[in-house]
C-alpha positions in Angstrom: -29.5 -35.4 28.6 -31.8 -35.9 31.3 -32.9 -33.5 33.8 -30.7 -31.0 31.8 -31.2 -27.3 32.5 -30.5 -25.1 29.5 -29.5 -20.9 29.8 -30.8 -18.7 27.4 -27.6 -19.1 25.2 -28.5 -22.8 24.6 -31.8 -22.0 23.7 -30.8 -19.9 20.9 -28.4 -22.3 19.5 -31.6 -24.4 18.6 -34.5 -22.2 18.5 -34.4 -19.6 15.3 -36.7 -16.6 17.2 -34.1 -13.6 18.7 -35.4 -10.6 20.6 -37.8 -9.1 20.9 -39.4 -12.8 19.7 -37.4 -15.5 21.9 -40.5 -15.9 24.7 -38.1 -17.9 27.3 -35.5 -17.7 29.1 -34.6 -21.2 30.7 -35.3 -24.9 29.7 -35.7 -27.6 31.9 -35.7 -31.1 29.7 -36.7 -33.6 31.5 -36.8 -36.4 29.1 -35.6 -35.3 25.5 -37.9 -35.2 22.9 -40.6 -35.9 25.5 -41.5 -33.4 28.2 -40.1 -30.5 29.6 -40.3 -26.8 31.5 -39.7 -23.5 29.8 -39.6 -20.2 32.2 -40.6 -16.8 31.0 -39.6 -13.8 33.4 -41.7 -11.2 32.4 -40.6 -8.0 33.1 -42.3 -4.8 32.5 -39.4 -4.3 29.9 -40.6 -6.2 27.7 -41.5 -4.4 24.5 -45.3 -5.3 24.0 -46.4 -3.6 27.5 -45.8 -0.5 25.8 -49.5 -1.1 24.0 -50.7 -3.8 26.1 -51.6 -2.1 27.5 -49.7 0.9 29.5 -52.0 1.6 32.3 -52.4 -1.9 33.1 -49.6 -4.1 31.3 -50.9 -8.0 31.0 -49.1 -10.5 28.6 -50.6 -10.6 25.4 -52.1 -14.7 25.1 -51.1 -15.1 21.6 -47.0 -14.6 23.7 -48.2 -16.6 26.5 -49.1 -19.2 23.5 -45.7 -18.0 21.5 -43.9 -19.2 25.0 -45.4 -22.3 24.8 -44.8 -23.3 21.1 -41.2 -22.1 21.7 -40.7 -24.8 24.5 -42.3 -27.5 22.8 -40.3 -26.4 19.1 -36.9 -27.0 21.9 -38.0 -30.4 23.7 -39.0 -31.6 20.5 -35.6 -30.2 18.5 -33.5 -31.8 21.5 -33.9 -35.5 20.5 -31.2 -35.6 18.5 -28.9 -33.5 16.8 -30.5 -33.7 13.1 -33.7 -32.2 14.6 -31.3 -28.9 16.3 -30.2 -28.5 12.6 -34.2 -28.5 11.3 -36.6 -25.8 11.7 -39.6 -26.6 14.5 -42.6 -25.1 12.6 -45.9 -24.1 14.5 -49.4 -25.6 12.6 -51.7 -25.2 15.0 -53.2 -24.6 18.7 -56.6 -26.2 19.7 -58.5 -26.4 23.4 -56.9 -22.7 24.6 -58.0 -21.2 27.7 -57.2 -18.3 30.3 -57.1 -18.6 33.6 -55.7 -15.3 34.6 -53.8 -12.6 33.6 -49.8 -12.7 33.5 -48.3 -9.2 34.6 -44.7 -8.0 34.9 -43.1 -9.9 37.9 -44.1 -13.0 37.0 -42.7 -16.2 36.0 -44.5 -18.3 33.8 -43.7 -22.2 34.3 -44.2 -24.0 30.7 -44.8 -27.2 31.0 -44.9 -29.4 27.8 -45.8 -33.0 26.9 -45.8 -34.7 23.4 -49.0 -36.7 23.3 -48.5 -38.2 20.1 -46.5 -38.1 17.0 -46.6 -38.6 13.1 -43.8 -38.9 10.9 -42.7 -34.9 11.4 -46.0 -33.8 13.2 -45.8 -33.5 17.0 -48.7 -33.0 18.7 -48.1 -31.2 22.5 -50.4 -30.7 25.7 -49.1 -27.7 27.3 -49.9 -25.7 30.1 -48.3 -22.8 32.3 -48.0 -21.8 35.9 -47.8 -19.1 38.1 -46.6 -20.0 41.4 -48.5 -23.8 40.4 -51.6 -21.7 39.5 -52.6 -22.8 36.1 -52.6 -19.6 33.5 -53.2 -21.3 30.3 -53.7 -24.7 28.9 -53.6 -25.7 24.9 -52.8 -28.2 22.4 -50.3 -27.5 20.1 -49.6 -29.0 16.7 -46.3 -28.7 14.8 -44.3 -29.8 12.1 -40.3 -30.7 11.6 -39.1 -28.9 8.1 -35.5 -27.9 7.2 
């Protein structure tokens, strides 16, 4: 499974979210259960730049964050197939920041690490790209239910 690139269609036979709540597109695993890339196209389509504002539509960062727990819930639920069967449930996000604004056109590059685990509770360093400019940086915490 290394190296695997997954289509949207693959991603929602392991992630629960559907539109207008499944934040990406394409998967990248690089090492299951370890690390990974998830890509966002944004388009100006997309239904929260109808109040986010119209004038001057920017990614909400609770999405941009959304994006990321999405990626991580998919490298994590990719270790095996028990985990595809078990729901990837987000606890928490610590150490956020912004470093610019995401607009319609671009393509955010999620890139995901576990940095530690505990029984069912991953812990994830993420951060996301634009054009390898950083955007946004956070830990993420989550658990493995059914």
């Amino acid at each position: 499974m290394e190296n695997k690139v997954y289509n949207i269609n693959e991603i929602l036979s392991v992630l629960p979210h559907r539109y207008p709540f499944v934040l990406i597109d394409k998967v990248e695993l690089i090492e299951a259960g370890e690390k990974g890339i998830g890509y966002k196209n944004v388009t100006i389509n997309e239904p929260f730049f109808q109040g986010h504002f119209p004038s001057n539509p920017i990614m909400p960062g609770v999405l941009q964050i959304e994006a990321m727990a999405q990626t991580a819930a998919f490298i994590i639920a990719s270790q095996n197939e028990t985990l595809k069967q078990a729901n990837v449930l987000f606890m928490g996000v610590d150490k956020v920041k912004f470093r610019r604004q995401v607009v319609p056109s671009d393509t955010l590059k999620i890139c995901v690490e576990k940095v530690n685990q505990h029984k069912n509770v991953y812990v994830c360093a993420a951060k996301t790209y634009i054009e390898e400019k950083l955007v946004c940086e956070a830990i993420l915490t989550a658990m493995v239910g059914s």
